[in-house]
C-alpha positions in Angstrom: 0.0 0.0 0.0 1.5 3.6 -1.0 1.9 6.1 1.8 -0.1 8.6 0.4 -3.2 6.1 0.8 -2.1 5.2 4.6 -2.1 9.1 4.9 -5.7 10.1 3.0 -6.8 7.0 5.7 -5.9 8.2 8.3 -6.9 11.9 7.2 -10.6 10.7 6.4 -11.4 8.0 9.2 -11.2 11.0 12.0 -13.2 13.4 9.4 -15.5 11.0 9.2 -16.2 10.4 13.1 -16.6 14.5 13.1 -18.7 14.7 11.0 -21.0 11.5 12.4 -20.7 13.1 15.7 -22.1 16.5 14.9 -25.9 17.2 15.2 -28.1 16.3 12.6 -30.8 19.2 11.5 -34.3 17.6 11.2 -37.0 19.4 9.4 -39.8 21.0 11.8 -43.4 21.9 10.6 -44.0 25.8 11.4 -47.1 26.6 13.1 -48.9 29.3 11.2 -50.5 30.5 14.3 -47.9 30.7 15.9 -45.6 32.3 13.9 -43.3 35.3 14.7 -43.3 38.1 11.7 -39.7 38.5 11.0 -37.6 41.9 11.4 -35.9 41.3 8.1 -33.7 38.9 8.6 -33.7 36.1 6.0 -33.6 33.2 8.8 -34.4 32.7 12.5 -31.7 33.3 15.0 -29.5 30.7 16.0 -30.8 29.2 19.2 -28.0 29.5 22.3 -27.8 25.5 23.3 -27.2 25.2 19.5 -24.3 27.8 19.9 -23.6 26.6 23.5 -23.2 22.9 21.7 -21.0 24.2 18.5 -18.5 26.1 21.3 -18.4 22.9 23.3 -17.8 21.2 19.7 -14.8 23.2 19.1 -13.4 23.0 22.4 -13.2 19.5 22.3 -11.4 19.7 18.8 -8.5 22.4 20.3 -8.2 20.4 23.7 -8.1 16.9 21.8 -5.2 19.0 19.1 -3.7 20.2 22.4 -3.4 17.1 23.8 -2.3 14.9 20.5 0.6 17.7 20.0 2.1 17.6 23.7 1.9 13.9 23.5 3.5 13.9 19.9 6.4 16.7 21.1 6.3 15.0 24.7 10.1 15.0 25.3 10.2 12.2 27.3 8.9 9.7 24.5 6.4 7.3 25.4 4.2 8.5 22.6 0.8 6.0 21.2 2.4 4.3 18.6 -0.6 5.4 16.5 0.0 8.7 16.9 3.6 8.6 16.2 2.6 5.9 13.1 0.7 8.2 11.8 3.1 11.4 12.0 5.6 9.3 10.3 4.0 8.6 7.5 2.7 12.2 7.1 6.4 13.4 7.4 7.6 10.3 4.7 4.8 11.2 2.2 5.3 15.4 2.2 9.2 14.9 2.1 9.4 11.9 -0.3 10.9 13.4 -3.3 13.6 14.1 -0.9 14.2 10.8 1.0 14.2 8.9 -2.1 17.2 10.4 -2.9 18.6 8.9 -0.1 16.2 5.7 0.4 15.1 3.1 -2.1 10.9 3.1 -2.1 11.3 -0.1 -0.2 13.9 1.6 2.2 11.9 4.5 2.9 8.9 2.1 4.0 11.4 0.1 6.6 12.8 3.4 7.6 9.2 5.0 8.3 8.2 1.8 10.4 11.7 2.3 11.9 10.8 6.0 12.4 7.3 5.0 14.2 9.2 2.9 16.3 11.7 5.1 17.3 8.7 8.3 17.9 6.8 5.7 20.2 9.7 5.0 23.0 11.9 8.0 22.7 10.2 10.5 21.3 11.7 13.2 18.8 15.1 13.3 20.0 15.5 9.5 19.6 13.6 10.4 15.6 16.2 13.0 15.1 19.1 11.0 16.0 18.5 9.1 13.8 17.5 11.2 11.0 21.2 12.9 11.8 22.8 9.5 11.3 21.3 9.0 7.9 22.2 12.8 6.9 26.0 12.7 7.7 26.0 8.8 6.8 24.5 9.6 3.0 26.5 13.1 3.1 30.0 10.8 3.6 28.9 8.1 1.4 29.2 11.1 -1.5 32.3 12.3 -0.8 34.6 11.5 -4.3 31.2 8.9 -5.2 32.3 8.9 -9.0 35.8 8.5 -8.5 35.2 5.6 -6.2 32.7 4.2 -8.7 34.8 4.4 -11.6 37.3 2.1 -9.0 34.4 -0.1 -8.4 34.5 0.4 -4.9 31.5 2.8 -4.4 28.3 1.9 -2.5 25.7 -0.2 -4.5 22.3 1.8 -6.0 23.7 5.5 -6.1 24.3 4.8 -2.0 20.9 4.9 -1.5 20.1 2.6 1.5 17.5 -0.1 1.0 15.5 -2.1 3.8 18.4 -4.3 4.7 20.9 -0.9 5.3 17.9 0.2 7.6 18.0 -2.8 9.6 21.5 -3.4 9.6 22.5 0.1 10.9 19.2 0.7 13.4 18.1 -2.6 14.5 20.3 -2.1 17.8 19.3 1.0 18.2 15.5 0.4 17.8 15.9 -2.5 21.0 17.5 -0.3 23.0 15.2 2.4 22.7 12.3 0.0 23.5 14.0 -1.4 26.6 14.5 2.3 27.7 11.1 2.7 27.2 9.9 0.2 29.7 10.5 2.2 33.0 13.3 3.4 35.0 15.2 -0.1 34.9 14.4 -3.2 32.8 16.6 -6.2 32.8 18.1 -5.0 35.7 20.1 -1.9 33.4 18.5 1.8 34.3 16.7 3.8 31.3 19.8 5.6 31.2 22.1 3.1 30.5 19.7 1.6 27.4 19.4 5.6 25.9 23.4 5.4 26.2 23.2 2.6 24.3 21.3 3.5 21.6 23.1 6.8 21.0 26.1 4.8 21.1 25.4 1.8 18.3 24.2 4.8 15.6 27.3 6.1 16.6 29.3 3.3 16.2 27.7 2.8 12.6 28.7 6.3 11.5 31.9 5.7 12.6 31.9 2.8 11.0 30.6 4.6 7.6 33.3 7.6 7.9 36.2 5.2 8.4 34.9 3.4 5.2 33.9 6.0 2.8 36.6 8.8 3.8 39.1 5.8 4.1 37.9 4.6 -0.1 38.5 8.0 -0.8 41.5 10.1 0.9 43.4 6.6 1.9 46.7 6.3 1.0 47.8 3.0 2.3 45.7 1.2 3.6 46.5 -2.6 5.5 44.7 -5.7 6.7 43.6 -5.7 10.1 44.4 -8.7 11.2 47.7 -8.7 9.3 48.9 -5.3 8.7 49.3 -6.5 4.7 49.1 -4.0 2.6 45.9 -4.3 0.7 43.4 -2.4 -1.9 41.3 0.3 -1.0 37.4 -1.3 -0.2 39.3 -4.3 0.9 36.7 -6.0 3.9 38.8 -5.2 7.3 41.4 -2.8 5.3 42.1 0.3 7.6 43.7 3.3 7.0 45.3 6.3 8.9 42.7 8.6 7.4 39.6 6.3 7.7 40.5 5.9 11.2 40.7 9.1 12.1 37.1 10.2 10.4 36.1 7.1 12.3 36.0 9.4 15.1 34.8 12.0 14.0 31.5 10.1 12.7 31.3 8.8 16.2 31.6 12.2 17.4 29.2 14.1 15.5 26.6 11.6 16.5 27.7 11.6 20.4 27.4 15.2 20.4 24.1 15.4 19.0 22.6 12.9 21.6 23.9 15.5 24.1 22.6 18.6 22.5 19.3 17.6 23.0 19.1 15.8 26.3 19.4 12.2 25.3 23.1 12.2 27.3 25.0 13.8 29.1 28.4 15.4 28.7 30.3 12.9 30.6 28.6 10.0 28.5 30.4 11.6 25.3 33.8 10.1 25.6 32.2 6.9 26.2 29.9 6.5 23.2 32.9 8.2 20.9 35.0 5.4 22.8 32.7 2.4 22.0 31.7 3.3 18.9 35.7 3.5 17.7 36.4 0.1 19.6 33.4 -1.3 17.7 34.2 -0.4 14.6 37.2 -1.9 14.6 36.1 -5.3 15.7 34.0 -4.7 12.5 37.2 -4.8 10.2 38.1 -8.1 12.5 35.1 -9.8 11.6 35.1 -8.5 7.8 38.7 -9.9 7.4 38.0 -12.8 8.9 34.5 -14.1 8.5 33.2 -11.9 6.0 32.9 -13.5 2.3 34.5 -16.5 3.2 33.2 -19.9 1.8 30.4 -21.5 3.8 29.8 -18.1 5.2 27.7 -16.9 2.9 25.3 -15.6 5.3 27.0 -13.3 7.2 26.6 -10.1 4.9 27.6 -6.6 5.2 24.2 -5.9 6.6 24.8 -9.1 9.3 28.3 -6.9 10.5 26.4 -4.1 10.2 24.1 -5.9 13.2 26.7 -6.8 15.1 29.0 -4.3 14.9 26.5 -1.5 16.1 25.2 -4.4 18.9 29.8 -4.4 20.1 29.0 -0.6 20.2 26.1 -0.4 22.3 26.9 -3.7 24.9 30.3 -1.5 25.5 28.3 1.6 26.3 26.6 0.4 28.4 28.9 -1.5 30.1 31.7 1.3 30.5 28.4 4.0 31.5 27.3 1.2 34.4 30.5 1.3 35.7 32.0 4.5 35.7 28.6 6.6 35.4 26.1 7.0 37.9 22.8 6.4 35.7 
């Protein structure tokens, strides 16, 4: 089903109560004894518990806007997940020409369920994260994109991210921020600790993005992990001075973000730019080692993707329970 007919449904449905609910006008026969001569006007005057019922009508409408829009901006998440379902695919519908530049159709569906998700536990700031991942993760991914095509080492589809980059990169992410969401502690780890987390695995994937695309384009020698052999650019687990060092800078940009808008605090920084750096390079571990190898088939990019941002959040976590009081 298109978005634009999940959006005219849920436009019409509450019309449609609205108008159901609103007092139906039934035809009266006018006594012509008792009947008033007018003063001109064309009709009678509106009765006042008519206009008593049409002020109480609109009332209800502002109060029940008030309340949706609080809820919807309510900074602690915990939004309906219809509400923030149906916001979503508002947003994806009116700025589709744009994601699709940056989405596959199919991608832009998994990232608006993602999206839902993500409004329902933690709110906008949990939604914006994310949305600042994909921005500086598709901004990078352009950097020299022809040259690195030409080499055959560019991202597949233009770099437009389909359901499986979705998944790959947010899947952590999405748990975490649903365990947050279930009170002040859940598995015996606070709210905290799981918000930690999740700022730290989007983190961990743009860092894990810079290092590859910066390291694919500005990389002058680049050498297996697990080896130190000198290998080609795009190599799986090939590392670089330069990717390394815009591997923290993609881990930064992301940590400082969760911070600017309340998600962390500034003493979680250096742990999510920590975790996110240490992750990614158990990435380039497990792509020179497990990655494309014969009866390993299964274990994809998108499959290190997983697990690389799940290294980055477990060690967030971890490091923020110990040395953090949250």
């Amino acid at each position: 089903m298109k978005l634009s007919t999940l959006l005219i449904a849920y436009v019409a449905l509450p019309a449609t109560a609205f108008v159901s609910s609103r007092p139906r006008l039934h035809k009266t026969t006018l006594n012509p004894q008792r009947r008033r001569p007018h003063d001109g006007n064309a009709f009678d005057p509106i009765p006042a518990s008519s206009l008593s019922k049409r002020r109480l009508s609109t009332s209800s409408i502002v109060e029940t806007a008030s309340f949706i829009g609080n809820s919807l901006l309510n900074s602690t998440g915990h939004v309906p997940f219809s509400q923030a379902l149906t916001l979503n695919v508002f947003l994806f519908t009116t700025l589709r020409s744009k994601l699709l530049k940056v989405l596959t159709p199919q991608g832009m569906l998994h990232a608006c369920a993602l999206g839902s998700g993500l409004w329902a536990t933690l709110g906008w700031k949990g939604w914006t994260l994310c949305v600042a991942y994909l921005f500086f993760g598709s901004a990078v991914t352009k950097v020299k994109f022809a040259e690195k095509e030409q080499r055959g080492i560019a991202e597949g589809r233009g770099g437009r991210r389909g359901p499986e980059n979705v998944w790959g990169s947010a899947a952590t992410g999405l748990m975490c921020a649903i365990c947050a969401a279930q009170g002040d502690s859940f598995l015996g780890i606070s709210s905290d600790l799981f918000i930690l987390g999740f700022v730290a695995s989007l983190a961990t994937k743009l860092s894990d993005t810079f290092a590859s695309e910066i390291g694919k384009a500005y990389g002058k020698t680049t050498f297996l992990i697990t080896t130190l052999e000198r290998v080609e650019p795009g190599t799986e687990g090939a590392i670089s001075a330069e990717g390394t060092a815009a591997s923290v800078v993609g881990g930064l940009l992301v940590s400082l973000y969760g911070w600017s808008i309340g998600l962390i605090n500034i003493e979680a920084i250096p742990i999510s730019v920590f975790a996110a750096f240490a992750a990614t390079n158990v990435e380039s571990v497990l792509g020179a080692t497990l990655q494309g190898k014969k009866n390993l088939e299964w274990i994809t990019n998108e499959v290190v993707n997983f697990i690389n941002t799940l290294v980055g959040g477990v060690i967030a976590i971890a490091i923020g329970g110990t040395f953090l009081s949250i």
